[in-house]
Structures are given as structure tokens and as C-alpha cells.
C-alpha positions as CSV (number, residue, x, y, z in Angstrom):
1,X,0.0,0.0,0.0
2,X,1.0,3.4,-0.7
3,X,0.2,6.4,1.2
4,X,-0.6,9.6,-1.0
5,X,-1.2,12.8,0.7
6,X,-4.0,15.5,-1.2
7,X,-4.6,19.0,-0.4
8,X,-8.4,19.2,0.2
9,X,-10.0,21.0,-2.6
10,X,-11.7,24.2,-0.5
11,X,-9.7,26.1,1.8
12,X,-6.5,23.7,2.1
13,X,-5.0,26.1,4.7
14,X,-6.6,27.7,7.6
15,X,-4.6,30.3,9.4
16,X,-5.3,31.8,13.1
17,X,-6.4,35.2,12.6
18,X,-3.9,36.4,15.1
19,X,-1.1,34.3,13.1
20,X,1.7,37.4,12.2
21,X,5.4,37.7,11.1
22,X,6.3,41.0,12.6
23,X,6.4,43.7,9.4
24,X,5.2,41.4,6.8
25,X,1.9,41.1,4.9
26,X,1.2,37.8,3.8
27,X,-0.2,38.1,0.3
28,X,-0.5,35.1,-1.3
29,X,-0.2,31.5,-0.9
30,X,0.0,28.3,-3.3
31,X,0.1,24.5,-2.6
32,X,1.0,21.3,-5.0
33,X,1.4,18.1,-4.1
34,X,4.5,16.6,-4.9
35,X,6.5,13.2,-4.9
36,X,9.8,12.7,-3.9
37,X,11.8,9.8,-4.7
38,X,15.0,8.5,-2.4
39,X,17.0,5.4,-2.5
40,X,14.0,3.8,-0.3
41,X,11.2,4.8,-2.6
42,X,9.0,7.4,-4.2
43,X,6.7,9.0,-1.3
44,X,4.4,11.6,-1.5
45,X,4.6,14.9,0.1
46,X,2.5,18.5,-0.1
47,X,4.2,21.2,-0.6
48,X,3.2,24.8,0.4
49,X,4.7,28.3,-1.2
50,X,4.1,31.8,0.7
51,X,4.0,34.8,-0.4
52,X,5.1,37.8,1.5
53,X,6.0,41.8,1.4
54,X,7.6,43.9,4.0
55,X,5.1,46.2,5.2
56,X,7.1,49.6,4.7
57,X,5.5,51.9,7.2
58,X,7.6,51.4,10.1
59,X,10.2,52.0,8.0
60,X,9.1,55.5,7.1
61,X,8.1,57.1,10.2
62,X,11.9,55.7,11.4
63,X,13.9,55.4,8.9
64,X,13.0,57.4,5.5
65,X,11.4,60.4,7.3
66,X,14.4,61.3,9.6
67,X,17.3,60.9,7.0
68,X,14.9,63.5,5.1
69,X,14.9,65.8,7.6
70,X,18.7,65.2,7.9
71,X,19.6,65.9,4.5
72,X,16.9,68.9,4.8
73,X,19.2,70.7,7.6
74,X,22.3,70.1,5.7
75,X,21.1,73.0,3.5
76,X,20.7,75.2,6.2
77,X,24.2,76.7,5.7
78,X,23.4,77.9,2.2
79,X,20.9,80.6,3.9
80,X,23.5,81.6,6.3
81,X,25.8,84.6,6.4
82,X,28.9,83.4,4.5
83,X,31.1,85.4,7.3
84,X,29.6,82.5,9.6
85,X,32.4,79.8,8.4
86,X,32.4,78.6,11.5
87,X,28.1,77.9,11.5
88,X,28.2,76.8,8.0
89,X,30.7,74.2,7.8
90,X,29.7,72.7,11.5
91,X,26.0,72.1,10.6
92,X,26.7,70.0,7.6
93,X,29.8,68.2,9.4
94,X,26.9,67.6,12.4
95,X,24.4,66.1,9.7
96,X,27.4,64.1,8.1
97,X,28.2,62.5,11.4
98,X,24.2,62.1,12.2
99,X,23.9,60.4,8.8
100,X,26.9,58.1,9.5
101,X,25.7,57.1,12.5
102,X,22.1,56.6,11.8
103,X,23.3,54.4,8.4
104,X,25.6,52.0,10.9
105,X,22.0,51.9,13.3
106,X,20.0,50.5,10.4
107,X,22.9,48.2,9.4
108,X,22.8,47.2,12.4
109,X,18.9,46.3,13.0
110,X,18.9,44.7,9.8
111,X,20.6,40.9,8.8
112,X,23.9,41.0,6.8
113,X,23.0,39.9,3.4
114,X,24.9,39.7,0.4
115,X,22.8,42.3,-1.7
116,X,22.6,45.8,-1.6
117,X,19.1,46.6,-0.1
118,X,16.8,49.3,-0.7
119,X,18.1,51.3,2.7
120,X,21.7,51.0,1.4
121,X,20.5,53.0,-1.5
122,X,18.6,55.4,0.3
123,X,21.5,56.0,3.1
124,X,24.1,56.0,0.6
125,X,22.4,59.0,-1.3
126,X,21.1,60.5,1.2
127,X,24.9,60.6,2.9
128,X,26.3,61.4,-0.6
129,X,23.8,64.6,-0.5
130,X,25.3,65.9,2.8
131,X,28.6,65.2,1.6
132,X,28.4,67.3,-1.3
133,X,26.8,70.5,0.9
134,X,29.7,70.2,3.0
135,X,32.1,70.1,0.1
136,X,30.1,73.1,-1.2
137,X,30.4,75.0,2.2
138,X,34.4,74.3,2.0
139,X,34.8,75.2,-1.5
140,X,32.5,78.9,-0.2
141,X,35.0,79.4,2.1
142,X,37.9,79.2,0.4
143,X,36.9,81.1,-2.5
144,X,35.1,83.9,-0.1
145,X,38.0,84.5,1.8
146,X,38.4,88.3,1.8
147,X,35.4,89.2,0.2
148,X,32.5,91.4,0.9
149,X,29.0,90.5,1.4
150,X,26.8,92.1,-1.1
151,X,24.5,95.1,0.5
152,X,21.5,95.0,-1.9
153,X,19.0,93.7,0.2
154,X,15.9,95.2,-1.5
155,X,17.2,95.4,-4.9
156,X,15.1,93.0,-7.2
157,X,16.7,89.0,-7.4
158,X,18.1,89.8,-11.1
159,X,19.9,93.0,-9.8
160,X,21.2,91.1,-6.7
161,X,22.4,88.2,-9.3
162,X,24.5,90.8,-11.4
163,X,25.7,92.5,-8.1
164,X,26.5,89.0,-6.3
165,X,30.2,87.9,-5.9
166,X,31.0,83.9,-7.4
167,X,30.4,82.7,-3.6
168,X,27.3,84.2,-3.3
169,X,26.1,82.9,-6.3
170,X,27.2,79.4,-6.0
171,X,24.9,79.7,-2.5
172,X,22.3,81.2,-4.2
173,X,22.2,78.2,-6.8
174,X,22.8,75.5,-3.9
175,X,20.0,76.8,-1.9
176,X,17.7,75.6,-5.2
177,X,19.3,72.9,-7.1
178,X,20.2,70.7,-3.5
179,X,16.3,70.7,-2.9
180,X,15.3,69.9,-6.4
181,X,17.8,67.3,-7.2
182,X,16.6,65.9,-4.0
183,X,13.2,65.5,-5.0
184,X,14.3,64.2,-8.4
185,X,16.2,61.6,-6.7
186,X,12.7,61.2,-4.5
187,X,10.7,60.2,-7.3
188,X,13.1,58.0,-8.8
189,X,14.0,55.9,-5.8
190,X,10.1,55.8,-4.6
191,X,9.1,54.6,-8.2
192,X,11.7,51.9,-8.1
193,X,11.3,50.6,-4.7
């Protein structure tokens, strides 16, 4: 006699409703019956597949939403005085060292895996942002040393522009392409993930 196991045909699994794998949605599941054979003999077995997705919301609120924020007050400098080196160059270098350390948190809470995961990307760019205001606030100072601050306050933005020394102009750029290139990136890394 042989023994043959069948899934029954309506509802072959029945789950507790309080049955959970903390963050993840169970979305789908499939069963087959299968046969496997070994060097005693064919047997029969059932086999069940599940399907599952990360529910993303606690990463958000703690993850996604902070870094934003982080890279957010790392263009704080570029609506500073540039006399205020000093302000400038220490916020960024205190967002750098926040992003650092809040990259080697996740890495931390997550399992090493041989991939580069979705939160790599994100805290790699998102570091790579901040980087690059800090290198801009650098690059401000040592081109501004020595110069003056334009005085035009209430003279219209083109009349500022023509009036603006190269530091001033490279802060007045920053403080608009930073933001946008950061929203482009946004889209792109939302759309694919």
C-alpha cells in the first residue's frame, strides 16, 4: 500500500487570525502536491509556497522620514551669512556624522545579506547629499575669503544676481538645485522601490 497525501479542494489552509510575522503582509499563498523519490522509494509529500511583502511603514516614520529631515538641515548653511564659516561648515559636518551614525544603526537592526538593499541605496544618497553641501560650504569658504557680502537687500533677485560675488552665487544656486535634485532623486528611488 502506498500512502498519498492530497490537499483538500476548499480552503486547504486555515490560518489563526492572530497568526503574524512582525512587518510582513502575507499576500498570497500556493500549494501542490509533490513526490519525492530516495534510494528507499517514491513518497508523496504536499508542498506549500508563501507569499510575503515587508510592510514599509515602520520603515518610514523611522527610517526614511528622519534621514529627510537630515539631508533637509544640511542645506541650512546655504541661507546663512557666509562670514559665519564657522556655522556653515559645523551644521553639515553635524548632519554628516548624524547620517553616518544613523546608516551603521540600520545596518545594524537589519541581517547582513549579500545584496545591496533598498536602505543601502537610500542612506548611501542621502549621505552622498550631505557630503556634497559640506564640500560646497568648503569650497564657499575658500573662494570667499576676503570678500564682501553684497549690501542689496531690497534690490530685485536679477539686480542682486549681477551684483553677487561667485560665492554668493554658487549659495544662491545650492540653496535651489540641493532641494530639487533631491526630490528628483525622490521620485526615482520611490518609483523603483
Amino acid at each position: 500500500d502506498t500512502l498519498s497525501y492530497l490537499w483538500k479542494e476548499d480552503s486547504p489552509v486555515q490560518m489563526a487570525s492572530n497568526l503574524s510575522i512582525p512587518n510582513m503582509i502575507l499576500e498570497d499563498f500556493s500549494t501542490e502536491t509533490c513526490n519525492v523519490k530516495t534510494t528507499t522509494g517514491e513518497y508523496s509529500c504536499l508542498s506549500l509556497g508563501l507569499t510575503l511583502r515587508r510592510a514599509s511603514s515602520p520603515y518610514v516614520l523611522t527610517e526614511y522620514v528622519p534621514y529627510s529631515m537630515i539631508v533637509i538641515i544640511s542645506w541650512a548653511p546655504f541661507w546663512l551669512k557666509q562670514k559665519d564659516t564657522l556655522a556653515r561648515i559645523g551644521i553639515t559636518l553635524v548632519t554628516l556624522f548624524m547620517a553616518s551614525a544613523k546608516a551603521a544603526d540600520i545596518n545594524e537592526s537589519l541581517p547582513n545579506v549579500a545584496y545591496t538593499k533598498a536602505i543601502d541605496v537610500w542612506t548611501g544618497w542621502c549621505v552622498m547629499f550631505i557630503f556634497t553641501a559640506f564640500v560646497v560650504c568648503v569650497v564657499i569658504n575658500w573662494l570667499g575669503e576676503n570678500e564682501k557680502e553684497s549690501t542689496l537687500v531690497k534690490a530685485d533677485a536679477v539686480a542682486r544676481w549681477k551684483n553677487a560675488s561667485l560665492t554668493l552665487k554658487i549659495d544662491y544656486v545650492a540653496r535651489f538645485v540641493f532641494p530639487l535634485v533631491f526630490i528628483l532623486f525622490n521620485i526615482i528611488y520611490w518609483s523603483i522601490y
